[in-house]
N, C-alpha and C positions, 0 to 999 in steps of 0.2 A: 592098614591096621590102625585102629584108635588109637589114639596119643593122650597121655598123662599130663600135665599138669602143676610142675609147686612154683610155689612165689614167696620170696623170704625177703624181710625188711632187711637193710643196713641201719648203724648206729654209730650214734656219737655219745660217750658218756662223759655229760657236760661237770658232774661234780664225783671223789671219791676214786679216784685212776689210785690206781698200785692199793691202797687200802680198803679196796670192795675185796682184795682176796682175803684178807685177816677180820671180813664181819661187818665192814663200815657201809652206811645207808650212802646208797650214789644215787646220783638224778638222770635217768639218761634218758634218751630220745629216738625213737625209729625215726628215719629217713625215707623221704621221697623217693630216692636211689635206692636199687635191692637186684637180686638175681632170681632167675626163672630155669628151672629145669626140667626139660622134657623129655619124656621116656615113651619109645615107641619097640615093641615086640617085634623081636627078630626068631628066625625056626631055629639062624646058630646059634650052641651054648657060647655066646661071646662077647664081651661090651665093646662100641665101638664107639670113643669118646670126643664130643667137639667142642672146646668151649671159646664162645663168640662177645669182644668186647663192645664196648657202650658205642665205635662206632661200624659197626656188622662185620670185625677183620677178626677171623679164627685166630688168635694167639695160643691154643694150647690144642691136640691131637693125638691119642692115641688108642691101640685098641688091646684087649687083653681076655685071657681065656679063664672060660672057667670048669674047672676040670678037681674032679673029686673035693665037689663042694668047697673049692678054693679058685679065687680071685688069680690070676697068675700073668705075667707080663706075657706076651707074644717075641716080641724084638729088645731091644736095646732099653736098659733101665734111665731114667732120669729119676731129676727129685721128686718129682709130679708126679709121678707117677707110680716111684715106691709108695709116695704118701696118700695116694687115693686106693692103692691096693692094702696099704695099714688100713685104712678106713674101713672100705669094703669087708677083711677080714674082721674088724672089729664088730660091724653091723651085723656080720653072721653068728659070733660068737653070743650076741643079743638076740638073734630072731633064727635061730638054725633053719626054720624055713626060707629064707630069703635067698633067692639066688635057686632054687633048687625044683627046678623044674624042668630042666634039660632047654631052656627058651633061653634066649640070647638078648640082649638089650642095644637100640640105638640110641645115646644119651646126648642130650644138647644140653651145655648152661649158656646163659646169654645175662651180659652185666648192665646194669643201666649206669652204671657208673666208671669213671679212671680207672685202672688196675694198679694205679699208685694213690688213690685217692683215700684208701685204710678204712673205707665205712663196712667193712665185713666179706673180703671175697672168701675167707674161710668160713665164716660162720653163716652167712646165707647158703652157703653151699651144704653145712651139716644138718641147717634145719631142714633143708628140702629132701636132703637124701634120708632122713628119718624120717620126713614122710610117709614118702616113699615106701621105707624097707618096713613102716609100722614101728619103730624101737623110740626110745625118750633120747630126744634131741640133746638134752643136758650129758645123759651118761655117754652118750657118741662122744660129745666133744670131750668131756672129761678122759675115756681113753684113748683120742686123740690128741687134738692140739692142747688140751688142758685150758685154766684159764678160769676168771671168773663165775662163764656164763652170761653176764648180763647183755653179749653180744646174742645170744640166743632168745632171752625174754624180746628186746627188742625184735627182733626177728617176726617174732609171735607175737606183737602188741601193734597197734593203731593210734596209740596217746604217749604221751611222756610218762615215764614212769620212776618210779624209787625201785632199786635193786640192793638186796642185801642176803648173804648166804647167814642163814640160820639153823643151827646142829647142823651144820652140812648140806643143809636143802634151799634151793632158791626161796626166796617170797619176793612176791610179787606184784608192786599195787599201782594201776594206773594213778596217775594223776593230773590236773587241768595246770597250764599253764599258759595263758595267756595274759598277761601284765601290758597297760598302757604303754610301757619303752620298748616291747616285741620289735617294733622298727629301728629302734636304736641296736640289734645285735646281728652279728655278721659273721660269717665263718669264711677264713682263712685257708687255704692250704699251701703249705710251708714248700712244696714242690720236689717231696723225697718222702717215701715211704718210711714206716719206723718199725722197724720187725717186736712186734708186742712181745713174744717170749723172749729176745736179748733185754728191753724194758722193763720187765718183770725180773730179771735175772739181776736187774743192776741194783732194782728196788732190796731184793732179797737179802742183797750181800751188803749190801749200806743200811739198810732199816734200823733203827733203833727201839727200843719198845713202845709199841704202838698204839696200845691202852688207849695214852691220856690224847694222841693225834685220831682214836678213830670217834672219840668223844668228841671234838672239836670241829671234825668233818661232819659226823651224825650233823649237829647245830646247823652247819653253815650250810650242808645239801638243804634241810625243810628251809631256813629262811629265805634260800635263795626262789624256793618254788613259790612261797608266800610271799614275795619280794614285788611291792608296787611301784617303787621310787629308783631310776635308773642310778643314781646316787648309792642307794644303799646296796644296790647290786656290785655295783662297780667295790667298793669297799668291801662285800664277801668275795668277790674275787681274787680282791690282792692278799685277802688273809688267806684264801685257800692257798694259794700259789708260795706264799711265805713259809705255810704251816708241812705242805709237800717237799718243797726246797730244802727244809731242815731235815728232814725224815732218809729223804732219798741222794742228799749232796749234791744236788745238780742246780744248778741259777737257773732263773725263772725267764720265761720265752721273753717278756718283756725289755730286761735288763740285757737280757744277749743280743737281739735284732732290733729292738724295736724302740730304742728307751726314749726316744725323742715325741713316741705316739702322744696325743694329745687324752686318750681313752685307755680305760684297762685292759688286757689281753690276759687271757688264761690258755693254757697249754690244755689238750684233753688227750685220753687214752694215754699212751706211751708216752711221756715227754721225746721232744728232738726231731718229730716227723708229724706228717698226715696235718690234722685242721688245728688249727686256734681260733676262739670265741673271742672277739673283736666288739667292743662297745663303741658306740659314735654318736655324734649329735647328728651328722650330716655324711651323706654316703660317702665312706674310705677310701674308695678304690681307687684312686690316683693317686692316696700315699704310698699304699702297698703297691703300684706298678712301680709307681719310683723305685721301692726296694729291690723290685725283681720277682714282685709275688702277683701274676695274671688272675690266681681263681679267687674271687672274692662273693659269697653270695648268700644274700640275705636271709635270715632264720624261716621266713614265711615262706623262702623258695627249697629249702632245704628239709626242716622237719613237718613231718606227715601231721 
């Protein structure tokens, strides 16, 4: 039987974390790394689920029935598994034909990247299954894991782009960023996952009004895209990092690990986990081993 198909970018969003959800223009980036999901037709009404990490070892398994046009466990529930049968249900409450043809599914995800590395195993996963089922990849996640979205644009883009929710609606506009200091930036990973909705949850309950901060992010996401001079980058960074610190109470990655760095560091996505944007004159990475931090790797090997 022919096999299906989807491939969904991972992301980093380098400016705008916590206040892309209140409007503010963010700069983010699809990545090299993403996840692939293939679907192949089975005669049982049944999904049989395998998903395989970046180095070919099944980490997730199960199978589940679908019976009067509902998604339904077979065996023993996990969190996985309730949460890909929310999904499922939600997919169908969007496309009621989906699922509904008495055919069964053999479903593979395969990651090219960490499962603690944070560049989207949820959100590569929603855009491919809305592929898939034909439904708007945005409103999946929105009744799912919720969330900006702009882990979804990237998904769907091939350049760097500006994300900002508008009356409610994504916009969406690639943009070129390639700047002479491109070799001077380096991505970090902190060596712990950051669960984005406890991050968003922290933002929520500390935020202040956020007006005059998503004004100030607007400014410093375009300059930094317009940014020729590794200098003047490295100073939008520590204002960003200053300007979020205030908003959301939390000190800035810098000043907690790393205050001796000779270069700026910006925290991305969730503060507390997953990657930091790392400036240098000369490659890093035997400061950061010192610290205890092995993944260090360069912008040009990272975003697409």
């Amino acid at each position: 039987m022919k096999s299906k198909v989807f491939y969904s970018n991972g992301k980093l969003l380098i400016s705008g974390e916590y206040v892309v959800l209140d409007g503010a223009l963010s700069f983010a980036v699809p990545t090299k790394f993403g996840q692939s999901l293939t679907v192949e037709t089975i005669e049982h009404p049944k999904l049989i689920w395998n998903s395989i990490d970046n180095n070919g070892l099944t980490w997730f398994t199960s199978e589940f029935e679908i019976k009067n046009n509902r998604v339904l466990k077979l065996d023993q529930y996990d969190d996985i598994s309730k949460r890909l049968i929310q999904i499922f249900n939600t997919i169908r409450s969007l496309n009621p034909d989906f699922l509904n043809n008495n055919k069964g599914y053999k479903i593979t995800t395969k990651l090219d990247f960490a499962t603690n590395w944070g560049l989207g195993t949820s959100s590569t996963l929603i855009n491919n299954l809305a592929q898939w089922a034909g439904v708007d990849a945005y409103t999946l996640l929105e009744n799912s894991f919720g969330g900006s979205g702009y882990d979804i644009a990237c998904a769907q883009h091939h350049t760097p782009i500006t994300y900002q929710i508008k009356n409610g609606k994504p916009l969406v506009k690639p943009v070129e960023f390639a700047p002479d200091f491109i070799d001077n930036l380096y991505f970090v990973h902190l060596n712990k996952k950051q669960n984005s909705r406890e991050g968003i949850k922290h933002y929520k309950e500390n935020k202040q009004n956020s007006n005059y901060v998503i004004k100030e992010i607007n400014t410093i996401s375009l300059e930094m895209i317009k940014s020729n001079a590794l200098e003047d980058f490295e100073n939008l960074i520590t204002k960003h990092e200053y300007v979020i610190s205030k908003i959301t109470k939390q000190t800035p990655v810098k000043a907690m690990l790393f205050e001796d760095y000779p270069g700026s560091i910006k925290s991305l996505g969730a503060w507390g986990g997953d990657f930091v944007l790392a400036t240098s004159k000369s490659d890093p990475t035997e400061y950061f081993k010192r610290k205890g931090f092995e993944t260090v790797i360069p912008y040009k090997n990272m975003v697409l």
